[in-house]
N, C-alpha and C positions, 0 to 999 in steps of 0.2 A: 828449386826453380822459382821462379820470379814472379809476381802478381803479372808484371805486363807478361811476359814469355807464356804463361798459364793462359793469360785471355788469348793470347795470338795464336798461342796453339789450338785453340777452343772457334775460335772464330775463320781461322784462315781456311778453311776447305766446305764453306757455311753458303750456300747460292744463294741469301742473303747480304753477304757481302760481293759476290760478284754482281748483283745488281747494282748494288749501291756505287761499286765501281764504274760498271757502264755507265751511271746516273752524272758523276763525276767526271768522267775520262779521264780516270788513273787508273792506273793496274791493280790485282786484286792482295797482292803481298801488303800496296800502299795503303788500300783500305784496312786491311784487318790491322798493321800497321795502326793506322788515326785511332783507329778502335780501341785496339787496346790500351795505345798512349790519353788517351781521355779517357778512359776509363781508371788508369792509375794516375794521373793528374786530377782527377776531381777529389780524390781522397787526399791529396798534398795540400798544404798550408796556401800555395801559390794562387794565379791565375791560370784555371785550367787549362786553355790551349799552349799559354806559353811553356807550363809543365811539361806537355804532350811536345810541343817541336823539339825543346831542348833533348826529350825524352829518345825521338825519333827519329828526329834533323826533318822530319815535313816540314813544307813550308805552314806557316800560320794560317794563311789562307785557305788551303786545302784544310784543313781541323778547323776551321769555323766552318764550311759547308758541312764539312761530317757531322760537328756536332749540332747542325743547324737540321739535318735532315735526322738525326734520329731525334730530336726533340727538345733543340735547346739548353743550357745549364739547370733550368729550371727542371726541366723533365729527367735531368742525371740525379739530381738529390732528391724528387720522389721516388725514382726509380729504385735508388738507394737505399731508399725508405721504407720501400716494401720488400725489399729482398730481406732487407733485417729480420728475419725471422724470430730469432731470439732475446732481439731489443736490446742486444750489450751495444746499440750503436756503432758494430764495424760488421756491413753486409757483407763484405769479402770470406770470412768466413763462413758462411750461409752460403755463399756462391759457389764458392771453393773449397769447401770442404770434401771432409772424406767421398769416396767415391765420386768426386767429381762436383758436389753439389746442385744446385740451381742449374748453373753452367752450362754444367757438366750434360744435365737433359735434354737440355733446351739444344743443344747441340747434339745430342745423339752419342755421347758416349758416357753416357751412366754405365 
C-alpha cells in the first residue's frame, strides 16, 4: 500500500475531515483526498501542492486552502519534525509504522 492510500485510508472516515470539508464546500472523499496528497507531496523533491494536484487531479486551489487551514507549509515540516520520533529524518515511518503508528492513533485504529 502506498504512503498516500495509508493516509486516505486513515483520514477518510475522521469527522475532522468532514468539517474541514463543510469549511471548504467539497466533499469529504475530496478532503481526505487534499490530505493525503499533501501530505505525500511535502516529503517529494517538488512543490507541495503542485505534487499533491498532479497526485490527485484537485484543483490547486482547493490544496492551498487545505493546506492553508491545517497550518501552512511551514506547519507541514515542523509537524514533520516532531513525528520523527527516531531522528533518522523520515517521519513516515514513525507515522506508519507497525501497528499503525502515530497515524494510526490519532485516528483510532492502533
Amino acid at each position: 500500500m502506498s504512503l498516500f492510500d495509508s493516509i486516505f485510508d486513515k483520514v477518510s472516515d475522521h469527522p475532522t475531515v468532514d468539517n474541514l470539508a463543510a469549511k471548504l464546500g467539497i466533499d469529504k472523499e475530496q478532503a481526505a483526498k487534499a490530505i493525503a496528497g499533501l501530505a505525500e507531496g511535502h516529503q517529494a523533491d517538488g512543490d507541495t501542492v503542485q505534487e499533491a494536484a498532479a497526485k490527485t487531479g484537485l484543483d490547486a486551489g482547493i490544496l492551498e486552502q487545505v493546506r492553508e487551514h491545517i497550518g501552512g507549509e511551514g506547519s507541514l515540516t515542523k509537524f514533520a519534525s516532531m513525528l520523527d520520533k527516531d531522528g533518522d529524518g523520515n517521519p513516515l515511518n514513525d507515522i506508519l509504522g507497525s501497528g499503525g503508528g502515530m497515524l494510526g492513533g490519532l485516528f483510532g485504529k492502533k
